[in-house]
N, C-alpha and C positions, 0 to 999 in steps of 0.2 A: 559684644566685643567687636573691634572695627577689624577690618581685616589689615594686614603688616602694611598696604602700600600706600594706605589713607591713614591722616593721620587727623587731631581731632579737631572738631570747626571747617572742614575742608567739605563741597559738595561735591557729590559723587560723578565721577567722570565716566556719561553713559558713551562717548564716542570710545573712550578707554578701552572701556571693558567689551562693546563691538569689534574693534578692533582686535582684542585677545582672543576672542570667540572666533573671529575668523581669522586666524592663525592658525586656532587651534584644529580648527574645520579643515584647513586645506593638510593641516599636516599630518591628520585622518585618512584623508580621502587620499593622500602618496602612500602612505603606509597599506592601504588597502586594495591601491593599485596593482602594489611589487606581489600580490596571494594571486598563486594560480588558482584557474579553477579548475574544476574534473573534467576530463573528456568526457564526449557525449557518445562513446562507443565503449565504454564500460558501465560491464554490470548492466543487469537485463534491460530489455527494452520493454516499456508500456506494453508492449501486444505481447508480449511472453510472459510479465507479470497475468494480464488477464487470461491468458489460455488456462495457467497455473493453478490459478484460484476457482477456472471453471470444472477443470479437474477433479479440485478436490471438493465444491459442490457436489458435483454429480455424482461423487461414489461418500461422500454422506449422506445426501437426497436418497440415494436408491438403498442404502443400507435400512435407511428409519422408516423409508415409505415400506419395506416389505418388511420388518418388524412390526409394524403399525397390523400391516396385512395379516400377517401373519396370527397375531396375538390377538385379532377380531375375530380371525378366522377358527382357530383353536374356540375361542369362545361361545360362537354360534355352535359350531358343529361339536364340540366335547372331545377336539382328536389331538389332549394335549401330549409333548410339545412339540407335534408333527409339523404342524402346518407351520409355525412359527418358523421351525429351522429350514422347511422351505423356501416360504417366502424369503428369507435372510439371505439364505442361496442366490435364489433369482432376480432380489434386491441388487444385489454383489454385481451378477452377472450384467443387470441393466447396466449400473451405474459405470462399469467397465466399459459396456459398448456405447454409453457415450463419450465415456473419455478419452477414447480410441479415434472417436469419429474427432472430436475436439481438435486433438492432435494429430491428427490427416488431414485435416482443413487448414490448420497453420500451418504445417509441413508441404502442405500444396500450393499455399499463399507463397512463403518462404523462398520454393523455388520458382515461381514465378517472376518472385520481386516485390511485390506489393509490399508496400512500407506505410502499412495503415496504423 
């Protein structure tokens, strides 16, 4: 089926239809003009995204490595489930202190200034 503006026996008018294409291009590219974009002062910034994440690595890291520990260690020695809720403890505790140090380190960045 030909399309409504051609009609039959007529060859196809390639400057036409360039021409409607780039109409239609420019009256894209105005409409897409008047869209604000986001400030770049909302909503976190990359270095607080990453502190966040390293956060919450390091107190799953220290949770699993002293279960790991823990559940070897019950193992070898037969002192079940002492050692396990130990290590879990101590897991906890690591993973806290580095996410304390984590967050002392961007909070020392922070006021410094450094906008890395």
């Amino acid at each position: 089926m030909d399309p409504p503006s051609r009609k039959a026996g007529q060859d196809p008018d390639p400057d036409g239809d360039r021409r409607r294409i780039d109409e239609l291009d420019a009256r894209l590219k105005a409409a897409r003009g008047t869209e604000e974009k986001p400030s770049q002062g909302s909503g976190m910034s990359q270095r607080q995204t990453n502190v966040a994440y390293r956060v919450l690595v390091y107190m799953i890291a220290g949770l699993l490595i002293g279960r790991f520990l823990g559940y070897w260690l019950d193992r070898w020695w037969g002192s079940h489930p002492y050692m396990l809720v130990a290590m879990i403890i101590l897991g906890f505790a690591g993973g806290m202190n580095n996410a304390w140090r984590a967050i002392k380190e961007y909070a020392r960045d922070a006021e410094r200034g450094d906008g890395k």
